[in-house]
Structures are given as structure tokens and as C-alpha cells.
C-alpha positions in Angstrom: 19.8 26.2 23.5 21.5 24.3 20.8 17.8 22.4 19.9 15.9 25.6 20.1 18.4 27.1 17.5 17.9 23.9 15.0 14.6 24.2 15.9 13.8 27.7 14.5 16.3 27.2 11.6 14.0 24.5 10.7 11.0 27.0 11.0 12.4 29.4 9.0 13.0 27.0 6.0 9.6 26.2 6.5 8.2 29.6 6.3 10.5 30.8 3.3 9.0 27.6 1.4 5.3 28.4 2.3 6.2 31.7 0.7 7.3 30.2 -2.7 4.5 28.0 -2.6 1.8 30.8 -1.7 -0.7 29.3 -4.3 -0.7 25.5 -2.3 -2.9 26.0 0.8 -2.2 22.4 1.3 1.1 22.4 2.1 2.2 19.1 3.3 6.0 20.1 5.0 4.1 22.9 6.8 1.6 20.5 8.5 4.6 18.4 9.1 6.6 20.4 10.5 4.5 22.1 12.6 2.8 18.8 13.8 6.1 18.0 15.1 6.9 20.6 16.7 3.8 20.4 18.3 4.1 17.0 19.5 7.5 17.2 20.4 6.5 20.6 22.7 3.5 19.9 24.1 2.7 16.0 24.3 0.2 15.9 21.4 0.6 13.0 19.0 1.6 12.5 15.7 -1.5 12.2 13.5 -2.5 12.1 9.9 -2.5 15.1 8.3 -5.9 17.7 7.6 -7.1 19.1 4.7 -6.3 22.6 4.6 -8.7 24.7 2.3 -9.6 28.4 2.4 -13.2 29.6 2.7 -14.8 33.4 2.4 -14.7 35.1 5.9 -18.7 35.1 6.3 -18.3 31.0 6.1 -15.9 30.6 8.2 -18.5 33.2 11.0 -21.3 31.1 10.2 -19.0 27.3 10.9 -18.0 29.1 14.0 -21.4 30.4 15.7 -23.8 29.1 13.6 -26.4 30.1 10.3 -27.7 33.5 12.3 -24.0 35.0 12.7 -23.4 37.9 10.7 -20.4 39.2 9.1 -20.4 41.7 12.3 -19.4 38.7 14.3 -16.1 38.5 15.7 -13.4 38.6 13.3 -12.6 34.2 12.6 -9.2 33.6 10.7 -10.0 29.7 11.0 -12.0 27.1 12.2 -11.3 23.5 12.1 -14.0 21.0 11.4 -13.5 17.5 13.2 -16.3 15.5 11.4 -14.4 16.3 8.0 -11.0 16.8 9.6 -10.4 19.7 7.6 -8.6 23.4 8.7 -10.5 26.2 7.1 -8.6 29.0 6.7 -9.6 33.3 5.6 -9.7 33.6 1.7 -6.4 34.9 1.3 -4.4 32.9 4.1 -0.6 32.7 2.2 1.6 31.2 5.2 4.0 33.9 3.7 4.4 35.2 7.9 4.8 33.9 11.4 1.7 35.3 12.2 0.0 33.8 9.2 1.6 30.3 10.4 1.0 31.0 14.0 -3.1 30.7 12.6 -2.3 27.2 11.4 -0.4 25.9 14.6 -3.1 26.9 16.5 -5.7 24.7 14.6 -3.1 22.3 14.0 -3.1 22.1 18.0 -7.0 21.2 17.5 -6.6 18.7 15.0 -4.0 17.0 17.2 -6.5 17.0 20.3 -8.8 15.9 17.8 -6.9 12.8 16.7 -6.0 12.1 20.8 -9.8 12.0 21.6 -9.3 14.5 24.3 -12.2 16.4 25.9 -12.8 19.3 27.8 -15.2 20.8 30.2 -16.0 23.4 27.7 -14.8 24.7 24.4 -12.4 27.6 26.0 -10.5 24.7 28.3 -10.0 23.4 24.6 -8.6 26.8 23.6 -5.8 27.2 26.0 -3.4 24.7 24.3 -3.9 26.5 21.1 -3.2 29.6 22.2 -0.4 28.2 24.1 1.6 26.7 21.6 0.0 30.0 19.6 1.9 32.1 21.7 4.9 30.3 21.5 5.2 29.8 17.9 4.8 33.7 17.6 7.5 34.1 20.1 10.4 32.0 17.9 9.9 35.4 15.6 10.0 38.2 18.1 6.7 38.4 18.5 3.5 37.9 20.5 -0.2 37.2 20.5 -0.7 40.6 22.0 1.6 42.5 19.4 0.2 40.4 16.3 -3.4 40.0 16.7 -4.3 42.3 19.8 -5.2 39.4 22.5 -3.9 40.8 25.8 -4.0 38.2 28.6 -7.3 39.4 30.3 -8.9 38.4 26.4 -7.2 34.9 26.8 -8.7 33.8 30.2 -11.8 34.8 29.2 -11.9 32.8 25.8 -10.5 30.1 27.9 -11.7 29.7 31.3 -15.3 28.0 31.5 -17.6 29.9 33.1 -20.4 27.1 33.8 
């Protein structure tokens, strides 16, 4: 009890700084933090840090499924890039919220897997950790993935079982 309490009065100093510093998308105590909280939570490593840059929404469609997507594609807040270990975030990502952050710990979550080497089965077995620690994260605030961005748990196991 007493840990989880230092741990989310840690969180919250993290957020209120994001929210000074909405103009730095690279904010290097953010990635810290939440890289640590990560690896202390859910046995990913400690790793050098991404870039974190923000790119129009039809960019990041097109990283995610490719030059023939169209804006009508499902909505992407972020993709991370392994081959230029970079988190691209929506033009206008601020950090200023939970649910903002929760975006970043869930690609953080990648770039960790990333930096272990792991691999999956398929892309969605790679998903589950994310949205894992997603979940969580969201949770510290009184919140939920379900209340926050509208994924119900039927929409989870299907963006991460693998169907093949």
C-alpha cells in the first residue's frame, strides 16, 4: 500500500510537470519515469530513451497500415517506429492528462519490448502488454481504458489474440 501511494505521488508530479512543459514533446522525466515504472511492474528493462515527436494524424494512419490507408482508417493516437526508435505521437499530444500519458506508456511498453528483443506470434500478442500496463496506468487516476478511450474487453481480445 505504502509503495503504491509513493508511487502515484510520483506520477502526479510527473504529470503536473508535463503540463508546464506542454511545448517539450520530448520530455526526458516523463520517459523516465514511466520507463520505471514499467520495468519495475511488468519485468521490462531499463533502456535508453526514444525520441518522442508528434506527427499529423493521416501520418501516423499511413506508418500504421501502410501508403493506401486513408484518413477513414481507424483512429491512431501513436505508433512507435523500432528501426528509428522513435514514439510518434497525434499533432497536439500535450501529456497535460492521464489519458494523454496512458498513450505514451503504452508505446513506452513497445519500445521496452523493443530494446528486450522480444517476439511474438503476431502483432496483437505484442499488444496485450501495452494495453496491460495501459490499463493500469489509467487505473492510478480513477480511470479505465473502457471509460477513456471506449475499448471494452471484447475490443481488447480481439486486437490481441492472434487469429492465425
Amino acid at each position: 500500500m505504502r509503495r503504491s501511494v509513493l508511487v502515484l505521488a510520483v506520477l502526479w508530479l510527473v504529470v503536473m510537470n508535463a503540463a508546464t512543459a506542454a511545448e517539450r514533446v520530448d520530455t526526458p522525466p516523463v520517459l523516465q519515469t514511466i520507463g520505471m515504472w514499467l520495468a519495475a511492474n511488468y519485468d521490462l528493462p531499463l533502456a535508453e530513451l526514444p525520441a518522442v515527436v508528434t506527427a499529423p494524424a493521416i501520418e501516423l494512419v499511413t506508418m500504421r497500415y501502410g501508403a493506401g490507408a486513408t484518413i477513414s482508417s481507424p483512429e491512431v493516437v501513436a505508433v512507435y517506429d523500432e528501426d528509428v526508435n522513435t514514439i510518434f505521437l497525434a499533432a497536439g499530444w500535450t501529456g497535460r492528462t492521464p489519458a494523454e500519458l496512458s498513450v505514451l506508456v503504452h508505446e513506452m511498453v513497445h519500445h521496452l519490448q523493443a530494446a528486450a528483443e522480444m517476439r511474438f506470434a503476431c502483432p496483437g500478442e505484442r499488444e496485450a502488454l501495452a494495453y496491460r500496463a495501459q490499463e493500469a496506468w489509467l487505473r492510478l487516476f480513477g480511470t479505465d481504458l473502457k471509460s477513456t478511450f471506449n475499448i471494452d474487453p471484447a475490443t481488447l481480445l480481439v486486437a490481441t489474440v492472434c487469429t492465425h
